[in-house]
N, C-alpha and C positions, 0 to 999 in steps of 0.2 A: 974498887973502881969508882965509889961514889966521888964527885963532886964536891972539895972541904968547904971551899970558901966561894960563895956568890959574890957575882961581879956586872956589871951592864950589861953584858952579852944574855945572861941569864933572867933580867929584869924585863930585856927586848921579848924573848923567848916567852917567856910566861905569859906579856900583856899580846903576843899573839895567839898565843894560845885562848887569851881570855877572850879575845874577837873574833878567833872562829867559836868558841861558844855562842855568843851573840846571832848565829847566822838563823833563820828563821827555822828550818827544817830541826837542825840542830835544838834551837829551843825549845820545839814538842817533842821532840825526842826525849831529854830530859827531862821534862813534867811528867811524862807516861810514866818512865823510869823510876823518878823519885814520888810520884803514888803506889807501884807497885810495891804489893805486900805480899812476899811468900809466907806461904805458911807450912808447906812443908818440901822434900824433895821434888815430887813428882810436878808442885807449880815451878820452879825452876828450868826440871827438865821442858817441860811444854812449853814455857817463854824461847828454849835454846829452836824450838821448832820451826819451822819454815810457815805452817799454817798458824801459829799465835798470830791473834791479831796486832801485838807490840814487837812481834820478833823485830822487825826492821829498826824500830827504838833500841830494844838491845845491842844487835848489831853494831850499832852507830855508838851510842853513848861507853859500850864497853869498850871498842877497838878505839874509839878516841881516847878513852884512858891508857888503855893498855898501850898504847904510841907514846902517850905524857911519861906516863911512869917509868917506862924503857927509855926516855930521855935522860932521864935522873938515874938509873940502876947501869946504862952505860957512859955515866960519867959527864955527861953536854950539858945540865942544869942539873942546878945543888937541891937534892932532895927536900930539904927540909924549909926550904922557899918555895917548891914548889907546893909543899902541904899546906904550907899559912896561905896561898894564893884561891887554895878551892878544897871542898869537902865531898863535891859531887863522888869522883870515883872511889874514893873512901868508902862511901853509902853505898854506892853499888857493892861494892865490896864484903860489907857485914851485911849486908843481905846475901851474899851469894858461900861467905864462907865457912861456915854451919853443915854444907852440904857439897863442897869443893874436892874434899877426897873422893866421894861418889861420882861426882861430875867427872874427876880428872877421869876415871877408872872407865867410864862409859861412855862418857860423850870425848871428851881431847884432855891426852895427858898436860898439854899448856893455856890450860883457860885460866886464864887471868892470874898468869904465877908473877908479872910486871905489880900488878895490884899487891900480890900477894909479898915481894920484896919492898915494897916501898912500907907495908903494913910492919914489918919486919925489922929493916934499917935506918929509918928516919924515926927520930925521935918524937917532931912535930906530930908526924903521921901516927908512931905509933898511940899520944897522948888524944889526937883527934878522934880515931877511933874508936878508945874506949869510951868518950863522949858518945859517940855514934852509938854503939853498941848499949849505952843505958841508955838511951833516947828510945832506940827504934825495942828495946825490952818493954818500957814502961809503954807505950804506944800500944805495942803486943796484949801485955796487961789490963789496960784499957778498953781496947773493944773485946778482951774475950768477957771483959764485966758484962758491956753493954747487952 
């Protein structure tokens, strides 16, 4: 059902999309998001909580993705323009997917399965990723030296 070939309509799409990133709330939202460092399940599960002091950042920053990527997996924007456009929900992504069969099982069988297809069928996505994924290892690596 993907999207083959990007066209203006999907260029429109995206650079809105890129502008409600810009909105103020929005943008601490994502800082919170992208210093969050789990370290194992249970920081996860306590982020999905209502009393984490970031829930409301997750909320926001995952459900905006998970709207982007359901753009691209039901076919209204071409996946693999929209992975060259942002890396943000990627990153949420390999941070969350380490421990995503557990979450599905206990907290919601569909948390963030849009992330999780776009990780999957987009080629962009999938090579972003695995940048992602040795990035936030050697990171990992790093302060467990420190």
């Amino acid at each position: 059902m993907a999207k083959k070939k990007p066209d203006h309509r999907d260029a429109e799409l995206i650079l809105k999309l890129y502008d409600l990133r810009r909105e103020e709330v929005m943008r601490a939202s994502r800082n919170a998001i992208v210093q969050w460092a789990p370290r194992s399940y249970e920081d996860v599960l306590a982020l999905t909580q209502p009393s984490h002091p970031i829930n409301v950042a997750w909320r926001q920053v995952a459900t905006y993705w998970e709207m982007a990527y359901g753009f691209a997996r039901h076919g209204i924007v071409n996946a693999d323009l929209l992975a060259e456009s942002g890396a943000e929900g990627l990153i949420l992504y390999a941070k969350v997917e380490p421990y995503l069969a557990r979450l599905r099982k206990e907290v919601s069988p569909t948390i963030m399965q849009n992330a999780e297809w776009m990780a999957r069928k987009s080629a962009v996505a999938k090579m972003r990723l695995g940048l992602i994924q040795k990035r936030l290892a050697a990171t990992t690596t790093s302060a467990a030296k420190a």
